[in-house]
N, C-alpha and C positions, 0 to 999 in steps of 0.2 A: 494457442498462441496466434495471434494476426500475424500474417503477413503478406505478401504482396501473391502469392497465390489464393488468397481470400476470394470472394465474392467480388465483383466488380463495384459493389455500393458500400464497400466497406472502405476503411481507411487506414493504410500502412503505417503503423504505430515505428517500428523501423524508418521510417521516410519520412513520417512525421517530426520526428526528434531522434538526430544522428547520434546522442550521447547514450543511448540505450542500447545500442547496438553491438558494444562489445560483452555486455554484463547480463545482456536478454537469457540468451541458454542455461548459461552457467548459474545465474540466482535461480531460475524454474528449474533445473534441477537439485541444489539446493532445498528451496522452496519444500520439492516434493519429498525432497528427503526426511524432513525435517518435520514433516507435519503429519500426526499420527489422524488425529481426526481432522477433517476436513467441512467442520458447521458453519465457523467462523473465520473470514481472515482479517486482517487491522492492518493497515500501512500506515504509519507514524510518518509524516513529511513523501506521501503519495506522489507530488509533484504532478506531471497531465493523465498519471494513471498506467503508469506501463507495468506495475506490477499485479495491482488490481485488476485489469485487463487478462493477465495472466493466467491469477488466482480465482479470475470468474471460470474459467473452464473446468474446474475441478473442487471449488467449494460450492455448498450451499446461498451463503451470503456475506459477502466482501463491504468493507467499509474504508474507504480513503479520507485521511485529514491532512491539510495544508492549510496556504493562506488563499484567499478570495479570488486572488485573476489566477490560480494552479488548478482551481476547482471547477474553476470556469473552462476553461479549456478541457479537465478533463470529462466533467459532463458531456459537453462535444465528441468526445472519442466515444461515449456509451450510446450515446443517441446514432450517431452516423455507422456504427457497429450492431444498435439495436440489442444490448445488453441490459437483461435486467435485475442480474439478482447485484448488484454494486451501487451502494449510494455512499455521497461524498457529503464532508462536515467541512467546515472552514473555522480558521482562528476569527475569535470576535475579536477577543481584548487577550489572547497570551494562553500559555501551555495550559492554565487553569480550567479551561474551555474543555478540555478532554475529561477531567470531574463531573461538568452538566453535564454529557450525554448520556443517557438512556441504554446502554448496549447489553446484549446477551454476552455469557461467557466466551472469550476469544481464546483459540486455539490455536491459533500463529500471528502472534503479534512484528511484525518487521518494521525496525530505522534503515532505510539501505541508501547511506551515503548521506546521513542526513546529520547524527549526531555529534560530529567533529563542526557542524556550523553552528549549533546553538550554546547558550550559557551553561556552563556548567550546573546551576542551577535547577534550568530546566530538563536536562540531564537527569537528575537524582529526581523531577520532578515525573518524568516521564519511566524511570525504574517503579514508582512509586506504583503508577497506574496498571504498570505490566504485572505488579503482585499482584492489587487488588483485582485485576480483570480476566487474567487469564483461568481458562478450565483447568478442573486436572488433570495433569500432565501436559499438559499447554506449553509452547513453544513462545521466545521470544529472540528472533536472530536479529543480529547491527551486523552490516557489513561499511565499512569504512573505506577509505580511499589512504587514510595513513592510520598510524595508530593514534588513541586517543589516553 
């Protein structure tokens, strides 16, 4: 986990973005609970990356998707952190976009706070993805803010 006892070159993911701050511990442990193998991890709606960030300390290789200025930013927390096994996708044109990509089997797929915002739709589209992608025995947790 980053934080503010880090390296002096690094950058307070805590202090960076105050809304992470209550849910940091409690999803990494979660997180770890929940993840038998640790090759792949998938954050569905990533946002600047504080789970990814996370998930780098203990998977092989992490994958974050959002939209374009979420991406951007969190690029910036892997570069100023000097993180490499995490690379990030962005929406082109809609949920359809997580189809094109290329991925190895995912072993903890996570929405955390994310699918109470989108269409129902995309919803059923984004279950869709966690069949076809995930390993076996593969993990896929939503944590929500209300229920959905």
């Amino acid at each position: 986990m980053i934080t503010s006892e880090t390296k002096e070159n690094t950058l307070d993911l805590l202090e960076h973005n105050e809304q992470y701050s209550p849910w940091l511990k409690d999803i990494s442990k979660i997180i770890d609970y929940a993840s038998i193998k640790k090759k792949h991890f998938f954050d569905f709606g990533c946002g600047v990356g504080a789970w990814t960030l996370v998930a780098s300390k203990t998977f092989e290789n992490v994958t974050g998707f959002d939209f374009k200025e979420e991406i951007h930013k969190a690029k910036h927390l892997l570069d100023v952190n000097n993180i490499k096994n995490v690379s990030y996708n962005h929406f082109e044109s809609g949920i359809d976009d997580l189809n094109k990509m290329n991925i190895s089997p995912i072993d903890t797929l996570v929405s955390i706070m994310v699918v109470e915002l989108i269409p129902s739709s995309d919803v059923i589209n984004l279950f869709k993805f966690a069949y076809e992608n995930l390993s076996e025995n593969g993990r896929f947790l939503i944590v929500t803010r209300k229920r959905i």
